[in-house]
PDB file of N, CA, C and O in Angstrom:
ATOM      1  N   UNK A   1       0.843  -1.183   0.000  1.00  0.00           N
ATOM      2  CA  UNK A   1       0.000   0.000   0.000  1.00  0.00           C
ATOM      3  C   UNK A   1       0.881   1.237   0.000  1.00  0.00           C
ATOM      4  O   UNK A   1       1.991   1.165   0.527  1.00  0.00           O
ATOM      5  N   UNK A   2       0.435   2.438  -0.591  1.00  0.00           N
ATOM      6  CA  UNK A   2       1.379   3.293  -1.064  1.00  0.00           C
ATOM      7  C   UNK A   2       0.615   4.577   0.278  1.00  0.00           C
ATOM      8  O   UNK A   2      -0.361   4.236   0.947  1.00  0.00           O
ATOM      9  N   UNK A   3       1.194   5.813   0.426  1.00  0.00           N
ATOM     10  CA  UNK A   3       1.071   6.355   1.260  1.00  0.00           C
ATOM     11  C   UNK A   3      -0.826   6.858   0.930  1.00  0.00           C
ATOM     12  O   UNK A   3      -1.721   6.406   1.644  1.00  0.00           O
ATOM     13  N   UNK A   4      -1.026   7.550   0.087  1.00  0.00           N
ATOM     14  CA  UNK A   4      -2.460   7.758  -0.120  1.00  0.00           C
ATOM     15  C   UNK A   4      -3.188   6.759  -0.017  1.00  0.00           C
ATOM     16  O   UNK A   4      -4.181   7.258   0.511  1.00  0.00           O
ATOM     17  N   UNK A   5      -3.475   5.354  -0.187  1.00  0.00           N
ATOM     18  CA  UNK A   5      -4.178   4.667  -0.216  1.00  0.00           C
ATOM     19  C   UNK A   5      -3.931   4.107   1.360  1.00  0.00           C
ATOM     20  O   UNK A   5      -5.070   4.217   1.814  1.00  0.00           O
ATOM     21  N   UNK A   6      -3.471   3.811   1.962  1.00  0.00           N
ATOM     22  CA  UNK A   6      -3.166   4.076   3.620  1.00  0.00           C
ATOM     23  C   UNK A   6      -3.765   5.398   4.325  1.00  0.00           C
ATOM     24  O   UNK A   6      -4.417   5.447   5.368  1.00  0.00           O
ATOM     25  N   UNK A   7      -3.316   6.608   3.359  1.00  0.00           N
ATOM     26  CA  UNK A   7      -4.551   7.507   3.950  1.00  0.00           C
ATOM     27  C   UNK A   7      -6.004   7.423   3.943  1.00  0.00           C
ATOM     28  O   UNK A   7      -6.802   7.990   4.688  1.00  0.00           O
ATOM     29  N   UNK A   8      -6.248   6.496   2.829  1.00  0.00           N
ATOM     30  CA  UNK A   8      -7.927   6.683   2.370  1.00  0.00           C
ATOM     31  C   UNK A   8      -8.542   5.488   3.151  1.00  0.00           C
ATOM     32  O   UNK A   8      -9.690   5.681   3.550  1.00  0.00           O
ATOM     33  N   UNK A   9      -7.891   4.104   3.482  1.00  0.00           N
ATOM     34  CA  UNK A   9      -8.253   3.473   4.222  1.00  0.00           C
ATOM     35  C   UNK A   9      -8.557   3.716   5.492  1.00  0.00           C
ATOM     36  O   UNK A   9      -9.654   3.434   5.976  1.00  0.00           O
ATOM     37  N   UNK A  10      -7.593   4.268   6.139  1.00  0.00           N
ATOM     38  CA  UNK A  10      -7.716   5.183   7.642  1.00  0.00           C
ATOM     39  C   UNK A  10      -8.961   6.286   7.246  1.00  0.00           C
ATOM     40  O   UNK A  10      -9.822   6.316   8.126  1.00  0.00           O
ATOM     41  N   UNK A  11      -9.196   7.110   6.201  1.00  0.00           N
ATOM     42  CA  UNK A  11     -10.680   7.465   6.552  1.00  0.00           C
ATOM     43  C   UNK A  11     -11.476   6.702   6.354  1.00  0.00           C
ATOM     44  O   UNK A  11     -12.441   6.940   7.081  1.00  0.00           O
ATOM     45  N   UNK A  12     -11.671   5.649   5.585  1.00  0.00           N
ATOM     46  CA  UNK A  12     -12.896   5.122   5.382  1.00  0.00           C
ATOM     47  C   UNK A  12     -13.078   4.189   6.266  1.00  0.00           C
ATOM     48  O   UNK A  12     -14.296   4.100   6.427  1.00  0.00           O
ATOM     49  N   UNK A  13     -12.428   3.302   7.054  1.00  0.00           N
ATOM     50  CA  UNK A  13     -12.537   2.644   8.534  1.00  0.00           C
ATOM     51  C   UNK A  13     -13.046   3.750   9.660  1.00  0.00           C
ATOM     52  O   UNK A  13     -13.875   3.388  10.495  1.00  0.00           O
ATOM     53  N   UNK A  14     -12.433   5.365   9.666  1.00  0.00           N
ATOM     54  CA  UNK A  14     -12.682   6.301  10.767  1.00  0.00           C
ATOM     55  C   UNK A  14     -13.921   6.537  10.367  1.00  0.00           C
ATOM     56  O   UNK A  14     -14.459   7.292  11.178  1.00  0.00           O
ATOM     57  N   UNK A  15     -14.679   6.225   9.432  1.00  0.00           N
ATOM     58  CA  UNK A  15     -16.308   6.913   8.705  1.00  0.00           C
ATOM     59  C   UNK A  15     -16.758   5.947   9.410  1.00  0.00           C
ATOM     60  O   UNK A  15     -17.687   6.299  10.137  1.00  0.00           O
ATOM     61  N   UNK A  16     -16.333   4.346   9.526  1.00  0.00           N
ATOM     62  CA  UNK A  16     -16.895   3.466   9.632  1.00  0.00           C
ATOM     63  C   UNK A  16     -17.538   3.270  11.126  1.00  0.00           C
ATOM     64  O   UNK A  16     -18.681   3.136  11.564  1.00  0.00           O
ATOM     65  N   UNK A  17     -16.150   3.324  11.712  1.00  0.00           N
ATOM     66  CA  UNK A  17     -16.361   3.400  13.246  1.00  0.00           C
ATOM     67  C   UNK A  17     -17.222   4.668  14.098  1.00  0.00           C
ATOM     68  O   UNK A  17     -17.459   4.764  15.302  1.00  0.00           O
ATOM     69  N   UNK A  18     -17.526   5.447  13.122  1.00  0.00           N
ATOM     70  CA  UNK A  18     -18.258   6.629  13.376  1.00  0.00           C
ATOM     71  C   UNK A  18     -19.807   6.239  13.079  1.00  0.00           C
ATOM     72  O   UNK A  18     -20.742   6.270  13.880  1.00  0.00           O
ATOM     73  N   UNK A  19     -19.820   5.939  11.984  1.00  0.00           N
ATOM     74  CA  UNK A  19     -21.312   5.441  11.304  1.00  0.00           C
ATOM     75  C   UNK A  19     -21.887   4.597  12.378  1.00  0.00           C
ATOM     76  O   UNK A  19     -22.891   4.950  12.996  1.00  0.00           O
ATOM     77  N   UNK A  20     -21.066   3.137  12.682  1.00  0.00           N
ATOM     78  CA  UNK A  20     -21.270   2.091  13.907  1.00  0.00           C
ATOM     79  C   UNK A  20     -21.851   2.816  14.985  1.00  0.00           C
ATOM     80  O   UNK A  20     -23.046   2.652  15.229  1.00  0.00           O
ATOM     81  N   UNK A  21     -20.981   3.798  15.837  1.00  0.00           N
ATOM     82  CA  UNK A  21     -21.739   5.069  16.956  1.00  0.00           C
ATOM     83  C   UNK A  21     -22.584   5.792  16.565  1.00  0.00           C
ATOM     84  O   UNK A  21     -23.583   5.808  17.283  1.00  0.00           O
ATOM     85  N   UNK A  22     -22.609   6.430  15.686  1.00  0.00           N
ATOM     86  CA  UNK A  22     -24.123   7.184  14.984  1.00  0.00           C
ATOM     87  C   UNK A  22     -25.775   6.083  15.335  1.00  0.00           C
ATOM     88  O   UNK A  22     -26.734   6.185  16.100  1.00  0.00           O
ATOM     89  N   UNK A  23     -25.354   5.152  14.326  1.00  0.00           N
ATOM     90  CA  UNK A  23     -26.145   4.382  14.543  1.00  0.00           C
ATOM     91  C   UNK A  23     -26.749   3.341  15.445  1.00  0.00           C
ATOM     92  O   UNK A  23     -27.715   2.613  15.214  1.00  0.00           O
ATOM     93  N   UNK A  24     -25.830   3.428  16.746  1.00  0.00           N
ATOM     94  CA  UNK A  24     -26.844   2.711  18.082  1.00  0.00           C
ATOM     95  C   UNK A  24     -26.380   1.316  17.852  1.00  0.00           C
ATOM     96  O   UNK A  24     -27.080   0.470  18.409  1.00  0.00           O
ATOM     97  N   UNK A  25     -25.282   0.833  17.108  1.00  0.00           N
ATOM     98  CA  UNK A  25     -24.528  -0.548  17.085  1.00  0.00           C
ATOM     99  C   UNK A  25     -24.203  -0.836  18.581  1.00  0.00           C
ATOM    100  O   UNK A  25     -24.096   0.037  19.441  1.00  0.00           O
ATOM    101  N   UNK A  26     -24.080  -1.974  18.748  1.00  0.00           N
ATOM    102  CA  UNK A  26     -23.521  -2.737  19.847  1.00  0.00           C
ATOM    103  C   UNK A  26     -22.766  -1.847  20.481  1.00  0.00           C
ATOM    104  O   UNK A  26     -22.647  -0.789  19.864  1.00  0.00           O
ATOM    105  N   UNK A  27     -22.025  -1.933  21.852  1.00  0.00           N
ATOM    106  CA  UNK A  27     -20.447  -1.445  22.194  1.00  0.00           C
ATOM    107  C   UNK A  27     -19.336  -2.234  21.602  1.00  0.00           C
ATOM    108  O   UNK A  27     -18.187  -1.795  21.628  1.00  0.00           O
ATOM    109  N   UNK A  28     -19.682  -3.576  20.977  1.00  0.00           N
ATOM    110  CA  UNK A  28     -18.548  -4.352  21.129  1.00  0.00           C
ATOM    111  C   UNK A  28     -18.204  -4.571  19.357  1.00  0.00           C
ATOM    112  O   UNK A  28     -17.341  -5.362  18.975  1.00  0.00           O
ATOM    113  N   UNK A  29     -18.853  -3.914  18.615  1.00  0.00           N
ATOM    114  CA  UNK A  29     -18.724  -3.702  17.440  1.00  0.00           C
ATOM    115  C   UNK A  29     -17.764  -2.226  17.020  1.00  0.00           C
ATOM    116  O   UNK A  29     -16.719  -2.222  16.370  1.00  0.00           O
ATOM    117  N   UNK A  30     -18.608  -0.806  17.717  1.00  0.00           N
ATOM    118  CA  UNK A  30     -17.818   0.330  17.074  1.00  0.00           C
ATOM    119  C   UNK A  30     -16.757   0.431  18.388  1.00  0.00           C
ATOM    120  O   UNK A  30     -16.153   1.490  18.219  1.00  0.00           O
ATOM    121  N   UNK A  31     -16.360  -0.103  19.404  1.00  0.00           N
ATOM    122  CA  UNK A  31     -15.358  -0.021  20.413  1.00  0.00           C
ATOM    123  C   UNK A  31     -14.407  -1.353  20.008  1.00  0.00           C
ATOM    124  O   UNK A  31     -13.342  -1.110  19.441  1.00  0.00           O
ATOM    125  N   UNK A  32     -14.672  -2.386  20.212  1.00  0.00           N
ATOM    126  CA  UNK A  32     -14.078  -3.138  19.645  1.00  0.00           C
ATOM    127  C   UNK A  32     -13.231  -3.672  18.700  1.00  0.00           C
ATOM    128  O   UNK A  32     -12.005  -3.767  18.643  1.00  0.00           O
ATOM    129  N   UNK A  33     -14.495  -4.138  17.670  1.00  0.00           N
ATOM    130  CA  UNK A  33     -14.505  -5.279  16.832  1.00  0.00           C
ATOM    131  C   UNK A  33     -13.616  -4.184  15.875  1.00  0.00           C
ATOM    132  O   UNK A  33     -12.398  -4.291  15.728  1.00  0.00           O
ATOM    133  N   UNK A  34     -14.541  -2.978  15.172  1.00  0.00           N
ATOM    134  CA  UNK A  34     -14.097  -2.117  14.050  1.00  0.00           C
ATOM    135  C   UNK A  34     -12.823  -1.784  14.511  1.00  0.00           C
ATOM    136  O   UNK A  34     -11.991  -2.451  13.895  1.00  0.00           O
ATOM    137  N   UNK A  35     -12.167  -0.823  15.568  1.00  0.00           N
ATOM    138  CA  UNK A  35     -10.922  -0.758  15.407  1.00  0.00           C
ATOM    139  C   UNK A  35      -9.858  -1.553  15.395  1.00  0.00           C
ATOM    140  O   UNK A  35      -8.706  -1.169  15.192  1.00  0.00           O
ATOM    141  N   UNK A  36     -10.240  -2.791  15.633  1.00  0.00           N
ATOM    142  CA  UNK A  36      -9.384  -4.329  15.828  1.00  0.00           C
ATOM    143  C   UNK A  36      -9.230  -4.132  14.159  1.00  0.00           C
ATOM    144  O   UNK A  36      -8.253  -3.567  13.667  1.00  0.00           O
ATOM    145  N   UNK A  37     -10.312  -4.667  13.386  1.00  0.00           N
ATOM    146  CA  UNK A  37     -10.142  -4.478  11.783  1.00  0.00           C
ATOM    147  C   UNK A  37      -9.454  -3.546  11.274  1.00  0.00           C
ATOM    148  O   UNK A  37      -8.593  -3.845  10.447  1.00  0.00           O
ATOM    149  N   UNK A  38      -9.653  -2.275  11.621  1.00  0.00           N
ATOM    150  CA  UNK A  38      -8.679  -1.541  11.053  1.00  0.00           C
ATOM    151  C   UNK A  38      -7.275  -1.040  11.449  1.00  0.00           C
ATOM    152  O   UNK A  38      -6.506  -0.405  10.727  1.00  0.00           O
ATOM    153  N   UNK A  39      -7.094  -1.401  12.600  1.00  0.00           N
ATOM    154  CA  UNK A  39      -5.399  -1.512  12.732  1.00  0.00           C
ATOM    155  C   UNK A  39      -5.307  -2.987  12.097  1.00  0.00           C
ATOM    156  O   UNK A  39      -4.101  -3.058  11.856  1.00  0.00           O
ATOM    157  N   UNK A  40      -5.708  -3.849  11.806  1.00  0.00           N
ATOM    158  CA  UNK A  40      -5.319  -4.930  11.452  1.00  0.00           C
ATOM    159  C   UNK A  40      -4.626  -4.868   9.684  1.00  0.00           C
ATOM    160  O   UNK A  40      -3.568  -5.248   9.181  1.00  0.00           O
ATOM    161  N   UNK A  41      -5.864  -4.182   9.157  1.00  0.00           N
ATOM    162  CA  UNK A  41      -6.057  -4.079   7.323  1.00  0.00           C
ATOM    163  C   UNK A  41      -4.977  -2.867   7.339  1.00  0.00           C
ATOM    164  O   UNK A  41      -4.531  -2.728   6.200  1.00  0.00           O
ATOM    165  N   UNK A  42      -4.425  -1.968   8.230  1.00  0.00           N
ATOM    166  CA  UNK A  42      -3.941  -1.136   8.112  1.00  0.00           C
ATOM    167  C   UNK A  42      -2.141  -1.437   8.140  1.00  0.00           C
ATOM    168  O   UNK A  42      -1.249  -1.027   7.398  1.00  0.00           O
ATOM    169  N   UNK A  43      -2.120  -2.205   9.173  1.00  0.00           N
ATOM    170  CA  UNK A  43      -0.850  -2.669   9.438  1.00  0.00           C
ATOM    171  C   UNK A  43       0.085  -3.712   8.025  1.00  0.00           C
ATOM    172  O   UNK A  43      -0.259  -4.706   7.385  1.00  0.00           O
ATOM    173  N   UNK A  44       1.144  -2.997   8.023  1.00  0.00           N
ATOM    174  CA  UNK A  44       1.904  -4.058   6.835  1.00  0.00           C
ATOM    175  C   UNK A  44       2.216  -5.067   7.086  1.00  0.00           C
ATOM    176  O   UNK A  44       2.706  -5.461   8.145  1.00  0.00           O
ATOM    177  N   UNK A  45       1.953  -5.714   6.039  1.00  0.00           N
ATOM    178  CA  UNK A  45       2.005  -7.123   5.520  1.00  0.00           C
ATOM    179  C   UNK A  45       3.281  -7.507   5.670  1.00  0.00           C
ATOM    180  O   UNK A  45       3.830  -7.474   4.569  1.00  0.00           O
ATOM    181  N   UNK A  46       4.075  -7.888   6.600  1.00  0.00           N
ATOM    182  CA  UNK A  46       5.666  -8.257   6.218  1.00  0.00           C
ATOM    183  C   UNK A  46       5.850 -10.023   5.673  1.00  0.00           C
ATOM    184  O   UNK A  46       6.831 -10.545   5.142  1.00  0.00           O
ATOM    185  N   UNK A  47       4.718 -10.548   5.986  1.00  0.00           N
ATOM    186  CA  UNK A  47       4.721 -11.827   5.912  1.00  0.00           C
ATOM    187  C   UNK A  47       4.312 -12.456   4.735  1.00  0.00           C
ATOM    188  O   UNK A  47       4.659 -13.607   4.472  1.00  0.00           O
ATOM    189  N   UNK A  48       3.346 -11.544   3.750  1.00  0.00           N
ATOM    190  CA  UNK A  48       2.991 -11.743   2.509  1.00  0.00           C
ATOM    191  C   UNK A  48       4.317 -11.647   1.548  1.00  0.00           C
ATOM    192  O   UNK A  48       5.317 -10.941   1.686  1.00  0.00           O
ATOM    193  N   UNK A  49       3.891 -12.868   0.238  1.00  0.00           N
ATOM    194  CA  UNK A  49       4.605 -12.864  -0.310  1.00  0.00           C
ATOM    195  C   UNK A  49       3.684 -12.040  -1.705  1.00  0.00           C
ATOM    196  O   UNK A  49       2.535 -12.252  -2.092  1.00  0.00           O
ATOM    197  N   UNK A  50       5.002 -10.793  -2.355  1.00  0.00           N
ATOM    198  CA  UNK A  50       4.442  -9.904  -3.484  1.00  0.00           C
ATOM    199  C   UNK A  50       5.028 -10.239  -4.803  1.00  0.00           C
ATOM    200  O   UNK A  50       4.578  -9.906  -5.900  1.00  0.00           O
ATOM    201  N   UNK A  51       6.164 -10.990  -4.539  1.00  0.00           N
ATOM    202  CA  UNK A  51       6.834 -11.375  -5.538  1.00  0.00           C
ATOM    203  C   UNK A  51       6.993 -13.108  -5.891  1.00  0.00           C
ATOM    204  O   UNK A  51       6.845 -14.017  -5.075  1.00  0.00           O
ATOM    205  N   UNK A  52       7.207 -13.190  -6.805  1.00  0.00           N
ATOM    206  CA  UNK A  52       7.432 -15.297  -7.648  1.00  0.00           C
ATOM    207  C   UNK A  52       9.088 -15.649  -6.378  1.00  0.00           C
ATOM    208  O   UNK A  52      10.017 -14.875  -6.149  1.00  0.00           O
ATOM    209  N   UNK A  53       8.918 -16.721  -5.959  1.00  0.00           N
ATOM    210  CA  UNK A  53      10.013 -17.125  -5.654  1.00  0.00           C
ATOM    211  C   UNK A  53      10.649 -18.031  -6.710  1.00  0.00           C
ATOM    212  O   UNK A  53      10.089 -19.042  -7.135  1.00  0.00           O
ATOM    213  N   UNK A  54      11.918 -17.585  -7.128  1.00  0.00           N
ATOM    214  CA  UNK A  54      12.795 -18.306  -7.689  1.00  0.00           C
ATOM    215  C   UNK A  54      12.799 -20.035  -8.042  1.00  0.00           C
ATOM    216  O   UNK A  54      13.167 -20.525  -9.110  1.00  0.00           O
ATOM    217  N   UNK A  55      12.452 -20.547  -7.228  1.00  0.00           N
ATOM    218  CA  UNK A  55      12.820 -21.407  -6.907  1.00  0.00           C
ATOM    219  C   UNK A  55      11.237 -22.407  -7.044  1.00  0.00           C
ATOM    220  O   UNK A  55      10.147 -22.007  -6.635  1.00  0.00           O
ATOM    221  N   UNK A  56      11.506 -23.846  -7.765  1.00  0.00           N
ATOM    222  CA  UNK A  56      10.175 -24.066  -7.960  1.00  0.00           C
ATOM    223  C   UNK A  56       9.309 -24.757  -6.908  1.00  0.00           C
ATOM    224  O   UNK A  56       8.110 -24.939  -7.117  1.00  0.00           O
TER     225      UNK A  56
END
């Protein structure tokens, strides 16, 4: 993920977790669950592989 698209995710998870409280969701959904997801989707991937390994 490149720096803008890391920005746009972080708003559209912060809309999310906002929308969740707007709307009278659980506690354990917009306190919880949603910011668990989005530090999660947010955090880099060091473990993914992006490239072919060499080797068959």
């Amino acid at each position: 993920m490149n720096k803008q698209q890391t920005l746009l995710a972080a708003v559209l998870w912060a809309a999310a977790i906002l929308a969740a409280a707007l709307l009278g969701t659980p506690a354990f959904f917009s306190q919880i669950l949603l910011p668990l997801l989005a530090a999660t989707s947010l955090l880099p991937r060091t473990g993914s592989c992006l490239t072919r390994s060499s080797t068959p």
